[in-house]
C-alpha positions, 0 to 999 in steps of 0.5 A, a space after each residue: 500500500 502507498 504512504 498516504 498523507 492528507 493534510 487537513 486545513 480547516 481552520 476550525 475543525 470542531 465547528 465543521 461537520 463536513 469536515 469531521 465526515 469526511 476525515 473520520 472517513 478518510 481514516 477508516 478507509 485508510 488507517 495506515 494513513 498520516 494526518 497533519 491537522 493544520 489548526 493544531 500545528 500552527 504556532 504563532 501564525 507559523 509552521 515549522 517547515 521541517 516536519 511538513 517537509 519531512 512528513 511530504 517526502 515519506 508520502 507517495 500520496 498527498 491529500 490536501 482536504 480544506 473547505 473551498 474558501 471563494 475560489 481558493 483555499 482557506 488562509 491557514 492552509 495558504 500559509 501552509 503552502 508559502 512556509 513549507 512547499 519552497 522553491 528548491 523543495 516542492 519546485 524548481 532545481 532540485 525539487 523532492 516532491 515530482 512524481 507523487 500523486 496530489 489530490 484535492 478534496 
C-alpha cells in the first residue's frame, strides 16, 4: 500500500461537520494513513517547515482536504503552502516532491 498523507486545513475543525465526515472517513478507509491537522500545528501564525517537509517526502500520496474558501483555499492552509512547499523543495532545481500523486478534496 502507498504512504498516504492528507493534510487537513480547516481552520476550525470542531465547528465543521463536513469536515469531521469526511476525515473520520478518510481514516477508516485508510488507517495506515498520516494526518497533519493544520489548526493544531500552527504556532504563532507559523509552521515549522521541517516536519511538513519531512512528513511530504515519506508520502507517495498527498491529500490536501480544506473547505473551498471563494475560489481558493482557506488562509491557514495558504500559509501552509508559502512556509513549507519552497522553491528548491516542492519546485524548481532540485525539487523532492515530482512524481507523487496530489489530490484535492
Amino acid at each position: 500500500m502507498k504512504n498516504i498523507l492528507v493534510v487537513s486545513g480547516h481552520p476550525n475543525p470542531s465547528a465543521s461537520l463536513a469536515n469531521k465526515a469526511i476525515l473520520e472517513s478518510l481514516r477508516t478507509a485508510f488507517p495506515q494513513a498520516q494526518f497533519r491537522e493544520l489548526a493544531s500545528l500552527v504556532k504563532d501564525g507559523h509552521f515549522d517547515p521541517v516536519p511538513e517537509q519531512e512528513a511530504l517526502l515519506k508520502a507517495d500520496v498527498i491529500v490536501l482536504q480544506f473547505p473551498f474558501n471563494w475560489y481558493s483555499v482557506p488562509g491557514l492552509l495558504k500559509t501552509w503552502i508559502d512556509e513549507v512547499l519552497l522553491h528548491g523543495f516542492a519546485y524548481g532545481s532540485g525539487a523532492k516532491l515530482s512524481g507523487k500523486t496530489v489530490l484535492l478534496s
